[in-house]
BAVEX-563818 format. One record per atom (N, C-alpha, C): residue in three letters; chain; atom name; y, z, x. Coordinates in nm, 2 decimals, padded with zeros to 4 digits. Atoms other than C-alpha are relative to their C-alpha. Example, Ala and Ser with C-alpha at 12.3 -4.5 7.8 and 13.67 -1.06 7.14 Angstrom:
# residues 2
ALA,A,N,-00.12,00.00,00.09
ALA,A,CA,-00.45,00.78,01.23
ALA,A,C,00.12,00.00,00.09
SER,A,N,-00.11,00.00,-00.09
SER,A,CA,-00.11,00.71,01.37
SER,A,C,00.11,00.08,-00.08
This chain:
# residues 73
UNK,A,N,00.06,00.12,-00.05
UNK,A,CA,00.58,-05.89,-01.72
UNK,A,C,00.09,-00.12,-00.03
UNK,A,N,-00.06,00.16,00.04
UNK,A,CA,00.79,-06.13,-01.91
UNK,A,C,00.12,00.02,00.08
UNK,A,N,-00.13,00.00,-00.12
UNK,A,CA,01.10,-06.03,-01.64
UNK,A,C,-00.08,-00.06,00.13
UNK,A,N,00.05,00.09,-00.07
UNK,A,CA,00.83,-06.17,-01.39
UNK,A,C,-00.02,-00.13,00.04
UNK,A,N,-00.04,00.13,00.02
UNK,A,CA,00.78,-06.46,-01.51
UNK,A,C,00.12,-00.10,00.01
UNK,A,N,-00.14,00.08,-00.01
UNK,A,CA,01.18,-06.55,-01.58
UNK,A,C,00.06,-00.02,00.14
UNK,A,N,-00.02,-00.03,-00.09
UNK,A,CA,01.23,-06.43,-01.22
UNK,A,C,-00.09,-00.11,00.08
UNK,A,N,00.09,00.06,-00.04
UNK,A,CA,00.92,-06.66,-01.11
UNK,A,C,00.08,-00.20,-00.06
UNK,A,N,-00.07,00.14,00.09
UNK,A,CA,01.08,-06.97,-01.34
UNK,A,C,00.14,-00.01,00.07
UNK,A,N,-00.13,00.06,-00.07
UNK,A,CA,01.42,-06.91,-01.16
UNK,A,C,-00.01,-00.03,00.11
UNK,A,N,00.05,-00.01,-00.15
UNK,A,CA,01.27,-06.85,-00.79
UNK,A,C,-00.04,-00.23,-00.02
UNK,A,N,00.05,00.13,-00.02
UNK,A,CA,01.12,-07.23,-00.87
UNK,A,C,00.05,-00.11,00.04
UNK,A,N,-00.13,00.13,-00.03
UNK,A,CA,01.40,-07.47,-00.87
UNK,A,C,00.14,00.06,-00.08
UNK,A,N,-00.15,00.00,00.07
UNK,A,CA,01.74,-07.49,-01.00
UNK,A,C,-00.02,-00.06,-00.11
UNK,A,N,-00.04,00.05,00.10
UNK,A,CA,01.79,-07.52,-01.36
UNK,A,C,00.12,00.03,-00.10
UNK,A,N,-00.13,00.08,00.09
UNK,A,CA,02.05,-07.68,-01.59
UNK,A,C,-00.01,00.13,-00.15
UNK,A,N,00.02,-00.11,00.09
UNK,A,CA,02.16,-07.37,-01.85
UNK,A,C,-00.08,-00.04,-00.12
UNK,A,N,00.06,-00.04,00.16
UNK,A,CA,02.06,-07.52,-02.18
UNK,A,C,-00.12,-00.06,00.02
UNK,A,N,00.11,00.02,-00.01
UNK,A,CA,01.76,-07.65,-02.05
UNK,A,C,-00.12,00.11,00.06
UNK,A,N,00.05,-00.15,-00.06
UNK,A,CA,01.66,-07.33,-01.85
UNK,A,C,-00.09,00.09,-00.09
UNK,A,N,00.02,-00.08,00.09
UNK,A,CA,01.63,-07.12,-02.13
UNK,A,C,-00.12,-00.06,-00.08
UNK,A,N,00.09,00.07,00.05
UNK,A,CA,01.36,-07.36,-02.27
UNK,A,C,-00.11,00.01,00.11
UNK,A,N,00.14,-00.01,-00.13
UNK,A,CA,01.15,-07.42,-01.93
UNK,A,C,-00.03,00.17,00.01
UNK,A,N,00.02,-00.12,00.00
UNK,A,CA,01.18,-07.00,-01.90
UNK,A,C,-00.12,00.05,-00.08
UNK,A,N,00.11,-00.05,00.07
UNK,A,CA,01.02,-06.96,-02.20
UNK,A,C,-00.13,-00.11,-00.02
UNK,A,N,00.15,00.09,-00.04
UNK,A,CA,00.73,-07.22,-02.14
UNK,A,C,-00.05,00.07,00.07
UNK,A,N,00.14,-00.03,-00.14
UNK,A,CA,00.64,-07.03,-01.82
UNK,A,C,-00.04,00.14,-00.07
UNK,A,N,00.06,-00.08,00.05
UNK,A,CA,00.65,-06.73,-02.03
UNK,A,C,-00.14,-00.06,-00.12
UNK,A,N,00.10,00.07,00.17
UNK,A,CA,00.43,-06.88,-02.34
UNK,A,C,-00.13,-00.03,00.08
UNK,A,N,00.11,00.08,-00.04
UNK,A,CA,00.21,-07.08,-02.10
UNK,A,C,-00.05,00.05,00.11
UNK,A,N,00.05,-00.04,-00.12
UNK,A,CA,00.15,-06.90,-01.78
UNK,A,C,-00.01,00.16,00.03
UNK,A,N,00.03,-00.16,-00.02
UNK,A,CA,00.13,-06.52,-01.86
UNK,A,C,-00.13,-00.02,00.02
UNK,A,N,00.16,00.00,00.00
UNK,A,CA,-00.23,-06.56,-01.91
UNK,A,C,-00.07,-00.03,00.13
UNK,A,N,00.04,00.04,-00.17
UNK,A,CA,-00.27,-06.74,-01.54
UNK,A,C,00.06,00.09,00.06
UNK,A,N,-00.01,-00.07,-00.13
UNK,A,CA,-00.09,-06.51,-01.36
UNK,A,C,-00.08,00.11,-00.04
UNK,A,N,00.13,-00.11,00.03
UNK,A,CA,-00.31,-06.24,-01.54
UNK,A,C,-00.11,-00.02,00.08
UNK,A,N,00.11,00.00,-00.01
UNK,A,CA,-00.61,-06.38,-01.49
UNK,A,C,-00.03,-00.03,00.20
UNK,A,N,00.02,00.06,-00.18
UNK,A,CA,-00.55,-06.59,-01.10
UNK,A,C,00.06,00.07,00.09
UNK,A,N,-00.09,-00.06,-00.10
UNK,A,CA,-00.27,-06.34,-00.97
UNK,A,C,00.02,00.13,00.01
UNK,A,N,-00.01,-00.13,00.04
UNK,A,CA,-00.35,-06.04,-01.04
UNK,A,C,-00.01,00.10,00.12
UNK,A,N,-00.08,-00.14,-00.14
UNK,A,CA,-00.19,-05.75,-00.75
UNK,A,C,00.07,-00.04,00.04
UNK,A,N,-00.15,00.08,-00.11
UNK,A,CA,00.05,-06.03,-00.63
UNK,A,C,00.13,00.03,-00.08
UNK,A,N,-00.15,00.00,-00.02
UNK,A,CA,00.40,-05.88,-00.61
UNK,A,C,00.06,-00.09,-00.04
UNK,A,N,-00.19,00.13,00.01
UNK,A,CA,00.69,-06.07,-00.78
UNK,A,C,00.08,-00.01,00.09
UNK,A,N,-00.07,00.00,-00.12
UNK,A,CA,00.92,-06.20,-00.57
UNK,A,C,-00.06,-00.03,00.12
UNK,A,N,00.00,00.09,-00.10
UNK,A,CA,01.02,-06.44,-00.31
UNK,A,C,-00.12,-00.09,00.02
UNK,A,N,00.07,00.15,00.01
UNK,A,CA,00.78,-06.72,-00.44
UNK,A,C,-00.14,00.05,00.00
UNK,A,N,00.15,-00.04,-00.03
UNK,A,CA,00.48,-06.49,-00.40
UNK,A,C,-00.09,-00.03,-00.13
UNK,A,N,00.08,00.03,00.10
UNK,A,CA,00.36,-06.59,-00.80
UNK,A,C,-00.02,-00.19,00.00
UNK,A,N,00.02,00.15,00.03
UNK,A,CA,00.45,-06.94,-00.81
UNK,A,C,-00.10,-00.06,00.18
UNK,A,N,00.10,00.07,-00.15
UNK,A,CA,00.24,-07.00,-00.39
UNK,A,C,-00.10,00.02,-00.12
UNK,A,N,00.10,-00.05,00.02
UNK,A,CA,-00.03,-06.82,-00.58
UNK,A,C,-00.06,-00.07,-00.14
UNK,A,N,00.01,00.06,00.06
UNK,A,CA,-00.04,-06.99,-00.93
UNK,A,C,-00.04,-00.23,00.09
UNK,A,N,00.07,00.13,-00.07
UNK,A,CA,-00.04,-07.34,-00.69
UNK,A,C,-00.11,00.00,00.07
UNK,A,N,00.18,-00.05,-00.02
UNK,A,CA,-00.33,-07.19,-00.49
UNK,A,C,-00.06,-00.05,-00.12
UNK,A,N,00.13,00.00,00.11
UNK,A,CA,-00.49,-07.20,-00.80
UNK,A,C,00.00,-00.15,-00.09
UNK,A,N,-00.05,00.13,00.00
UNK,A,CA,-00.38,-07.56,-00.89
UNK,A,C,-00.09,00.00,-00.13
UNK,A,N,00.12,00.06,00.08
UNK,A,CA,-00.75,-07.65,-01.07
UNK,A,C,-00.03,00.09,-00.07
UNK,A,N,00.08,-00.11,00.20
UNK,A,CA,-00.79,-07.34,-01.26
UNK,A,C,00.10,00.04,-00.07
UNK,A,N,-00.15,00.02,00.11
UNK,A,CA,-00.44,-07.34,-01.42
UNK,A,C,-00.03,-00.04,-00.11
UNK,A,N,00.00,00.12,00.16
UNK,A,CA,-00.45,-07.41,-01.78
UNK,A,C,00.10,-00.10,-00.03
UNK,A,N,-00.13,00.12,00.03
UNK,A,CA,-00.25,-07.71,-01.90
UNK,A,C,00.08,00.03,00.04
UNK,A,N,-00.16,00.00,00.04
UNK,A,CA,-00.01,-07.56,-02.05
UNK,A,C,00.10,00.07,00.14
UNK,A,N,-00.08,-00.08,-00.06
UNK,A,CA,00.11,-07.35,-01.78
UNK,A,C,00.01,-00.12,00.15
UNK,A,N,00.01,00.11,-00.06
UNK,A,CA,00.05,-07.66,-01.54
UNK,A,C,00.12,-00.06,-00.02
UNK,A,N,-00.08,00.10,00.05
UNK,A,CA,00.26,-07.84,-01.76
UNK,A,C,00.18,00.03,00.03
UNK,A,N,-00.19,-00.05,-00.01
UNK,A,CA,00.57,-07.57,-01.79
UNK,A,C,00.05,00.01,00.15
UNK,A,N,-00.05,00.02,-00.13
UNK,A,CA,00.57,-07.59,-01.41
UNK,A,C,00.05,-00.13,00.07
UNK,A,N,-00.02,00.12,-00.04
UNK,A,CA,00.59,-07.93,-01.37
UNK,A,C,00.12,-00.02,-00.05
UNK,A,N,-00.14,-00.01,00.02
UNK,A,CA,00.90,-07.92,-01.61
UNK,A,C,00.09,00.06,00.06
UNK,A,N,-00.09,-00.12,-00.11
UNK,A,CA,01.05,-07.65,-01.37
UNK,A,C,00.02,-00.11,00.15
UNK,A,N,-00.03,00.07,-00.13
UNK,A,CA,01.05,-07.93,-01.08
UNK,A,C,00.09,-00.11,-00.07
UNK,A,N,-00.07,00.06,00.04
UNK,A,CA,01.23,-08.17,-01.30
UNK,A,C,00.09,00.01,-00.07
């Protein structure tokens, strides 16, 4: 699962190495639990976790809210 996520954190935008390695493990820390609970049978790969985490916008927890929103900046 956690090669999901890093794969899902790099699919998102382009990030800067030493900051990468930080936003990565935010989406790991903060959004295993959302794609558990909101994406559960959706295939990795080619944007199909992060459409499906934004589908779910309003039932995102913060934190995983949060480490995405660092992934665009």
């Amino acid at each position: 699962m956690r090669m999901i996520l890093i794969a899902l954190a790099l699919a998102a935008a382009p990030l800067s190495i030493g900051a990468g390695h930080a936003q990565e493990g935010d989406m790991a820390k903060y959004c295993k639990a959302d794609i558990d609970r909101l994406c559960k049978g959706i295939a990795p790969g080619g944007g199909r976790l992060l459409q499906c985490l934004k589908a779910h916008g309003k039932e995102m927890s913060v934190g995983c809210a949060q480490a995405l929103q660092k992934l665009k900046s």
